[in-house]
RORO-999895 format. One record per atom (N, C-alpha, C): x, y, z. Coordinates in steps of 0.05 Angstrom, whole numbers, plus 5000, padded with zeros to 4 digits. Layout:
! RORO-999895
XYZ/...
//
This chain:
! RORO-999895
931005265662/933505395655/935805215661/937305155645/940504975654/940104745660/937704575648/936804345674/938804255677/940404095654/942503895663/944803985676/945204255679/947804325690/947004325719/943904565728/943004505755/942604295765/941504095754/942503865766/944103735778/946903745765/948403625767/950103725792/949803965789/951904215803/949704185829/947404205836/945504175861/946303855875/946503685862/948003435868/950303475878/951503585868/954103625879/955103755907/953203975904/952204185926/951903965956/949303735946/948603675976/950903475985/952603385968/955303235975/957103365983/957603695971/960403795988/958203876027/956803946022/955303996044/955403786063/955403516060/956503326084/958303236084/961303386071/963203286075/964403416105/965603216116/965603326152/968403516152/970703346130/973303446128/974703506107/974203706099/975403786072/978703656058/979603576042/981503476037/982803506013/984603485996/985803545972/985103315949/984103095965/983102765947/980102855939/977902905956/975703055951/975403285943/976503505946/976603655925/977303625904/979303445893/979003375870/977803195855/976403005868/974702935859/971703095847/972003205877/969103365871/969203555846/971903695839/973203935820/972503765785/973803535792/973003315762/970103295758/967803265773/965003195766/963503465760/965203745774/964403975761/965904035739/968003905730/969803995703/967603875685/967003635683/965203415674/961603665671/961203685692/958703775689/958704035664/960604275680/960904455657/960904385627/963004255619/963204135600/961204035578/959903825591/956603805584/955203955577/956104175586/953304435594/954304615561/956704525548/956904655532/958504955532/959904885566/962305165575/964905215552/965105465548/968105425532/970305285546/972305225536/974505015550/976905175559/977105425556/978005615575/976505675594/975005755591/973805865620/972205625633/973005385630/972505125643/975305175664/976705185651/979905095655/979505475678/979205675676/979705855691/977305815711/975805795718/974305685736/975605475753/975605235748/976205035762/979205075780/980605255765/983005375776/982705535799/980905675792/980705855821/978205795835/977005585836/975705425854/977405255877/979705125855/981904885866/983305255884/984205395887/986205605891/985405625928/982505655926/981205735946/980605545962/978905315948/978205155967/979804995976/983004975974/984804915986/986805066000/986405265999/987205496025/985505516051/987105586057/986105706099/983205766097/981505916072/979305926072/976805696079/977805426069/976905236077/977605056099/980005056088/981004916117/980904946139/981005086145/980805356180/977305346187/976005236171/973005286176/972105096191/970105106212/968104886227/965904746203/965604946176/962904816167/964204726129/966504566131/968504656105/966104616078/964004396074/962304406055/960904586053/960004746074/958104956066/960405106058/962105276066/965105406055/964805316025/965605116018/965504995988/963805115971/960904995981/959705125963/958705415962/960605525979/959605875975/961905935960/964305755957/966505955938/965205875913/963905575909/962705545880/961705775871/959005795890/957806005886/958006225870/961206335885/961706595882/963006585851/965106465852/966406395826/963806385804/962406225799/960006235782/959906535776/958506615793/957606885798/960707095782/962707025786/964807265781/965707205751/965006895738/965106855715/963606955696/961007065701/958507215691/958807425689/959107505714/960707825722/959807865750/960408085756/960108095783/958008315791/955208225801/953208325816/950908485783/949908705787/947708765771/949809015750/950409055723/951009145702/948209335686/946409555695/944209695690/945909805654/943109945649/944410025619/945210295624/946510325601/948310615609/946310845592/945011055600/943811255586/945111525588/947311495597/949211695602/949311795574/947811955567/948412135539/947012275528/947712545514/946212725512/943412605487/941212625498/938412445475/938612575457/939012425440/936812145447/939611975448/939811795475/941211535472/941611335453/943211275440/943211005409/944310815427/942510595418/942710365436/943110095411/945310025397/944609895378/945309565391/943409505373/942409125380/944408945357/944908815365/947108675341/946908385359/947508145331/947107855344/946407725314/946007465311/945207345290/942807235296/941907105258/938807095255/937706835274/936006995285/934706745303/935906825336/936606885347/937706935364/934607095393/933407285369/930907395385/932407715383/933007855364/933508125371/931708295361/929508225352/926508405351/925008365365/924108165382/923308195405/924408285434/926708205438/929008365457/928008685451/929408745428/928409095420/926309235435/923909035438/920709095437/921309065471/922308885482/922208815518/923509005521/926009155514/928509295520/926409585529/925209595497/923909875491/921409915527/920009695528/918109675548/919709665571/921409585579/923909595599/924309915613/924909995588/925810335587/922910585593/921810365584/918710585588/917410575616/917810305622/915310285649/917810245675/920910255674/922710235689/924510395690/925010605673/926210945674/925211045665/922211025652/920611305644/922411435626/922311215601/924011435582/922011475553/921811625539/920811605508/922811425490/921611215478/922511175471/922111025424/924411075417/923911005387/924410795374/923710585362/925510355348/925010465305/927910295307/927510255280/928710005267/927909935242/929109725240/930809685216/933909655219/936409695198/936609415185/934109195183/934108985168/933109025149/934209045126/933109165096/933108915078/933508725097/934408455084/931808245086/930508245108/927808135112/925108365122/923708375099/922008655102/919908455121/919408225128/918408125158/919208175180/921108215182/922808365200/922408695214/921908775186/920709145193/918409085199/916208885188/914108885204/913208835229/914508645238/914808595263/916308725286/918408895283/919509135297/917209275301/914509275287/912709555283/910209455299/910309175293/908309015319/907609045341/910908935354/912308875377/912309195392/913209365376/913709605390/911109765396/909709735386/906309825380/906209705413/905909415415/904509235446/906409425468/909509475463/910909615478/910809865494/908710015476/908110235480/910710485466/911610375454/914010555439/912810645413/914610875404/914910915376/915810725360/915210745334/916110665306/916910805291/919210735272/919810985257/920610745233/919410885211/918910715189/921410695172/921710395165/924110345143/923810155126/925310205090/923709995073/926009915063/925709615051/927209475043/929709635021/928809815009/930709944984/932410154996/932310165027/933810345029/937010235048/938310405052/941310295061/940410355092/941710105100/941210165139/942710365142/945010525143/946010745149/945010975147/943111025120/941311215115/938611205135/937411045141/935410955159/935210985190/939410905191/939910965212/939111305220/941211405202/941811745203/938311915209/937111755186/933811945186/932211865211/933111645226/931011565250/933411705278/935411745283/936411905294/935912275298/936012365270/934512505260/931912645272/929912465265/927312475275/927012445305/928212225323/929212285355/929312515359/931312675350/933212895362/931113165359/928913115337/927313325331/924613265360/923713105358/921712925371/922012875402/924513015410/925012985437/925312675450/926312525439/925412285443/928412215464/928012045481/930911915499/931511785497/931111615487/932711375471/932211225438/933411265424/933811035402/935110835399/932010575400/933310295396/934410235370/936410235353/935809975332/936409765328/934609555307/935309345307/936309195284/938609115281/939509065264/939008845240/940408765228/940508555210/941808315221/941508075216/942407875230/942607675193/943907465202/945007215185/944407005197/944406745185/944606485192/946906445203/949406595199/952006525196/953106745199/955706805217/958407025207/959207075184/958307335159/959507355142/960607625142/962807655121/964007985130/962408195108/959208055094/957908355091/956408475108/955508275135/954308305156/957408455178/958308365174/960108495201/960208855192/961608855163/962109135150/959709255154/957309185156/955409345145/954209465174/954409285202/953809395221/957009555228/958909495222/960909705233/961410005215/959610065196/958310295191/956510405201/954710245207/952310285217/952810385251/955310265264/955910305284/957310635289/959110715273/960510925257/959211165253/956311065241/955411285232/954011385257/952911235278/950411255303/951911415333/954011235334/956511285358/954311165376/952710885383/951710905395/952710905427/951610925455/952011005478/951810665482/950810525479/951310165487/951410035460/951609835449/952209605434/951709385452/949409265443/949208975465/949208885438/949908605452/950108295440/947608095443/945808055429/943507905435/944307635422/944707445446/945307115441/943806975451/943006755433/941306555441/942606425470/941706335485/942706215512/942405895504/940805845490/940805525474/943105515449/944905635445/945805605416/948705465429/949405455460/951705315474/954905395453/956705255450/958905245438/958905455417/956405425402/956105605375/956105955382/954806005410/954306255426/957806335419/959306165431/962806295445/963006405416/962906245394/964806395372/963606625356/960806555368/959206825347/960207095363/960606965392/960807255408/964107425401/966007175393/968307275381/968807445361/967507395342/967107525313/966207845324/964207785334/962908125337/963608205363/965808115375/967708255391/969008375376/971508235359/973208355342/971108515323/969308595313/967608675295/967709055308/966109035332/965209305351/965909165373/966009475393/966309555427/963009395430/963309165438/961209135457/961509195477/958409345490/958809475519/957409245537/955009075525/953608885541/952408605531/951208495535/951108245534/947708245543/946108115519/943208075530/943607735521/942307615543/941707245532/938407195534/938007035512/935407085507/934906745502/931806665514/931806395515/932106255539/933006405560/933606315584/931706125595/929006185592/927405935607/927305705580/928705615554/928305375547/930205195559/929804935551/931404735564/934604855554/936005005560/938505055550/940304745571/943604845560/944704705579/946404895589/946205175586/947105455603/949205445599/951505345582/954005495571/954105675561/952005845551/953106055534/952706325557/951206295576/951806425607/954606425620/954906295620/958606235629/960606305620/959206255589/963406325571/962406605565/959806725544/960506935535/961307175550/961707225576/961607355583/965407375593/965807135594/969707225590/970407195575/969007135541/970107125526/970407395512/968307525511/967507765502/968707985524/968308035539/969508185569/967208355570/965208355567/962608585567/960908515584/959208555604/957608465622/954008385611/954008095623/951308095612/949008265629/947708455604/945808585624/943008585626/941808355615/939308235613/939908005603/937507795613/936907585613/933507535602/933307465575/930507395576/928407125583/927207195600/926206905613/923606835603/922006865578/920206875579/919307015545/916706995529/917106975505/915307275501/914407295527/911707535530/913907785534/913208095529/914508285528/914508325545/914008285574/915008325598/917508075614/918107905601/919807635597/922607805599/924008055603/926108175609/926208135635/929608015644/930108175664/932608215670/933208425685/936708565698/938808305699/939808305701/942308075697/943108125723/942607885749/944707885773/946107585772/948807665764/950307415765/949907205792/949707415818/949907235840/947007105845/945007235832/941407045831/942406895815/944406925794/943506665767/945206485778/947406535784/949006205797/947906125819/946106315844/943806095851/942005985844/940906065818/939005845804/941205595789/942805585776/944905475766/945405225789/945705275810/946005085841/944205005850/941005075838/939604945861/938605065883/939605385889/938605485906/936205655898/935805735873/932905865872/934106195867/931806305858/931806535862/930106765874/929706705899/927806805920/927407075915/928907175903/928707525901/927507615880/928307395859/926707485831/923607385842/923207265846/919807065857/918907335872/919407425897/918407585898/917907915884/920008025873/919908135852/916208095828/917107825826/915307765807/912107755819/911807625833/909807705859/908608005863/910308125865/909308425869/909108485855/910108435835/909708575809/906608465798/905408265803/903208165796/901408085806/901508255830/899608285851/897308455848/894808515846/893508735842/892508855878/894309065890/894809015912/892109175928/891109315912/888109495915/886509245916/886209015891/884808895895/884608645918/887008525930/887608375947/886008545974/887308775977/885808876006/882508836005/881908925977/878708975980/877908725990/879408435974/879108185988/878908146015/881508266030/881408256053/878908346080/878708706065/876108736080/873608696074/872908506056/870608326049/870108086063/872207986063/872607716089/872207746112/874608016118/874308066153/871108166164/869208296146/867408396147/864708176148/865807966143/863507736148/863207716116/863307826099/861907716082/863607406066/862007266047/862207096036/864207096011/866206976018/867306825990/866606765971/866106875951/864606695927/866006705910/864306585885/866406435852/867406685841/866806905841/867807085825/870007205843/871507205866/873007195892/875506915875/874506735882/875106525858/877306505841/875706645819/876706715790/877606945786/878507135806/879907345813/882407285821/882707035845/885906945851/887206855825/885106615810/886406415781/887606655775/886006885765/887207095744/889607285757/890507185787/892107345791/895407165790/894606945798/896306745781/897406705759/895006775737/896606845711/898107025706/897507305718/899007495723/901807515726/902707305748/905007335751/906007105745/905807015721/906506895700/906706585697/903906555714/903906215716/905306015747/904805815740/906305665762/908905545755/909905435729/911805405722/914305695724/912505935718/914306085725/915806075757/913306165774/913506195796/915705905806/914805705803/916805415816/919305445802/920305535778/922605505767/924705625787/923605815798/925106105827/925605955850/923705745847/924505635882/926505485878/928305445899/930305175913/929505005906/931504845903/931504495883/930404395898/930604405930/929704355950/926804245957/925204585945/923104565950/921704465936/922404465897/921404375886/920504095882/922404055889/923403645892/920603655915/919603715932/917703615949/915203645937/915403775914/912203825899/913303555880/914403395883/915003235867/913903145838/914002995830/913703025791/911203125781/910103315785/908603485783/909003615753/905503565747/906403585710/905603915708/907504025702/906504355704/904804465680/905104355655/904304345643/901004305648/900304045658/898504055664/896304095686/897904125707/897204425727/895904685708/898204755688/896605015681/894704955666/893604725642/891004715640/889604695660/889804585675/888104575700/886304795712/888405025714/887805225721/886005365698/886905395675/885805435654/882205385648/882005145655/879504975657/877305025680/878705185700/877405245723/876405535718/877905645706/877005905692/875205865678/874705715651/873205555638/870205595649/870505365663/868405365691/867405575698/867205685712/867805925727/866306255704/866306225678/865506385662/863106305646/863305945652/860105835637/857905885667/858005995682/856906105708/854906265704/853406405716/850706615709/852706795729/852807035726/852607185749/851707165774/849607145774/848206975806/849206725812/849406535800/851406265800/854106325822/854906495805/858106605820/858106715848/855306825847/855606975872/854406795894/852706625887/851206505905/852406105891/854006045908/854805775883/853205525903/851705625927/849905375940/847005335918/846705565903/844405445881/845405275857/847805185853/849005005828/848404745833/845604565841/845104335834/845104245798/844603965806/845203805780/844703835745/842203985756/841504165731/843704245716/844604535735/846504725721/849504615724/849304355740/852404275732/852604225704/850104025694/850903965670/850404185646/849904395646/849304615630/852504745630/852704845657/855405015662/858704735646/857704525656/860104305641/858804265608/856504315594/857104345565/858104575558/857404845571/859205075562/861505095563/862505015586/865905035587/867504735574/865404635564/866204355548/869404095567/866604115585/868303845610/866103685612/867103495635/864603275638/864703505667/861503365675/860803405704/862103475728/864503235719/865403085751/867603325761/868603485733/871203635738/869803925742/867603955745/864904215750/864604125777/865403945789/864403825817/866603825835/869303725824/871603785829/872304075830/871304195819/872704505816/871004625839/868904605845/866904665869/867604635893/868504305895/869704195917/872104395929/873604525909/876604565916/874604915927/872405015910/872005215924/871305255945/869805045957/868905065987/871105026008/872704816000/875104896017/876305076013/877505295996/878405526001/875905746013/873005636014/871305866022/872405816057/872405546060/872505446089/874905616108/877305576087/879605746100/879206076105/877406086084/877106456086/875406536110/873906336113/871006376145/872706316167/875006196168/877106156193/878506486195/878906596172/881006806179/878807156186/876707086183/874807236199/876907436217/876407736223/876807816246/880007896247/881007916224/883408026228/885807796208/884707576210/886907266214/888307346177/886607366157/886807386138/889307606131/889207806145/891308036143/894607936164/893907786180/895807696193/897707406177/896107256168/897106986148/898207246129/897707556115/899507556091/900807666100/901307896121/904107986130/906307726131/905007586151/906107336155/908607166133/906407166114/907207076080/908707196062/908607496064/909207556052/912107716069/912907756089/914307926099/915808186098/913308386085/913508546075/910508736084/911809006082/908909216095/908509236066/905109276052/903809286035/904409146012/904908766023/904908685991/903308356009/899808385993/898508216008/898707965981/898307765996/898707485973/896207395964/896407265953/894107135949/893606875956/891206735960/891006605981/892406335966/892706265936/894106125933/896605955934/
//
């Protein structure tokens, strides 16, 4: 997410951090290499220019000056500023309204507002327990209604059907309609989108807007589209009341300007962030986590978040009192952690959350191919017999080379994958007797959320 901007701005970070004496020559220097960095990153040139202003305001008042630790000072007003340019703290969606709630989606083509729809919809279901309906007011790409009907199907939502010959306002009215009969609590829709700003697209959602009264209007913007994000977000400012701001794209290589400006350009709070391409890839918008990922500090809260959330926590204990109980570690013990790994959404996910800090010490680590890795050990691990798995001291040379033509490897990486099991069997026969439940309180610092031994 942001590489080039986190970079630059984390660099920056460990330099105001050893400055011993704060000064008006260094701060402005330091103020120029973040004007510079923003810039790059593809920031609007207002809210470059209002930022850097009230960075320079602060960090040259008594706030810094008066301090024993002035670089750490520094970079907590960065911090904060970041954070108050986005908006300030978590912006939840508003369902304040008699149901079914209209929640209309608006943004241009390509942006991701049929899949947003589909995360939004699953958002609402498994995170306020609401019913919920989509429909889709693109009468312009009938791929488009199909895929609203996909996506919302995996979501666990309704569908409410719409065909190319008919007017989105009418589509709108009859799937509102059908809510209000259906008991339903919210209606998503999703609009029509363009390559481009034109005014039969603006007119046609500000009817569509008219006719619904919906209770939010978000903005779904690519977080990669930089410079191009500020002006699309202008148009359909002046267009409708946007109430919120979804950015979508967040984990590609962006350079994270369109995080920064749309949100004072437009004056609406961003209130999701999508990190991720899978329908659980939603999440809450906290300005003050995202300008610590933005700096280099990580986002420790989302990681664990994500963690728990992809923990199978029934199954970790049973782990536990299988171990403590004497019994044996084996391959299918194994290929229960890999798969809990995947769960919570890989290792690239998981490292993106940590501190620049920490990451930099796993140093150039190809993640990419870490996760085949993992992938391949699964592999492994399934060209197995059942007895194999359970008992893996009977896998001589024979069944290496049988179990490495099924999972289509050579030998040596069937031998390698073994190797790595016995030393995790080795750690598990140390934590005998309690040790195992003490390493995850430990780890985890939290009553009932056990880790995995990974």
């Amino acid at each position: 997410m942001a590489s080039a901007l986190s970079d630059k701005l984390s660099r920056l970070v460990k330099e105001m951090r050893g400055q011993a004496r704060i000064t008006e020559t260094n701060v402005t220097d330091m103020l120029r290499e973040v004007r510079m960095a923003l810039l790059e990153a593809d920031v609007a040139l207002p809210v470059v220019r209002d930022f850097i202003a009230r960075v320079k305001d602060k960090a040259l008042g008594q706030e810094v000056m008066g301090s024993l630790q002035p670089g750490q000072v520094l970079v907590s007003i960065v911090s904060k500023e970041l954070a108050a340019t986005m908006g300030e703290g978590v912006s939840d969606i508003n369902l304040a309204a008699q149901p079914p709630a209209v929640i209309l989606m608006a943004g241009l083509q390509g942006a991701g507002k049929t899949t947003t729809t589909a995360k939004l919809a699953k958002h609402l279901i498994e995170k306020r327990k609401k019913k919920v309906l989509t429909v889709s007011g693109d009468v312009y790409r009938p791929a488009a209604i199909e895929q609203l009907k996909t996506v919302t199907a995996q979501a666990g939502a309704e569908w409410f059907p719409s065909s190319p010959d008919q007017k989105p306002v009418d589509i709108g009215r009859a799937a509102l309609d059908y809510a209000k009969k259906h008991f339903f609590d919210v209606l998503l829709v999703d609009t029509a989108g363009r390559l481009a700003i034109d005014e039969v697209l603006m007119a046609e959602i500000k009817d569509l807007h008219a006719a619904l009264n919906p209770v939010e209007t978000l903005f779904v913007v690519d977080a990669m589209q930089g410079q191009d994000a500020v002006n699309t977000a202008k148009a359909f400012k002046e267009a409708l009341p946007l109430t919120g701001i979804i950015l979508t794209k967040l984990d590609g290589d962006s350079r994270g300007g369109a995080a920064l400006s749309v949100r004072q350009i437009t004056g609406a709070p961003i209130k999701f962030a999508g990190t991720s391409e899978k329908l659980d890839g939603l999440e809450v918008f906290d300005a003050e986590r995202h300008a610590g990922r933005i700096l280099g500090m990580g986002d420790i809260l989302a990681l664990v978040e994500q963690v728990t959330a992809g923990v199978d926590v029934a199954a970790a204990q049973k782990l536990a009192a299988k171990v403590k109980s004497g019994a044996g570690f084996d391959l299918n013990d194994f290929l229960a952690q890999i798969q809990q790994m995947k769960q919570m959404g890989g290792l690239s996910s998981l490292m993106d959350k940590l501190p620049a800090a920490m990451t930099a010490k796993a140093g150039n680590v190809d993640m990419a191919r870490a996760e085949k890795d993992i992938k391949r050990k699964e592999g492994i691990i399934h060209s197995m017999t059942p007895l194999e798995r359970r008992k893996p001291e009977l896998i001589k040379a024979t069944r290496k080379r049988r179990i490495a033509a099924g999972a289509g490897v050579h030998v040596q990486e069937v031998n390698r994958m073994l190797k790595e099991f016995e030393q995790m069997q080795d750690m598990m026969k140390k934590m005998k007797g309690g040790g195992m439940m003490k390493m995850m309180k430990r780890l985890g610092g939290m009553k009932g959320m056990p880790k995995t031994p990974f």
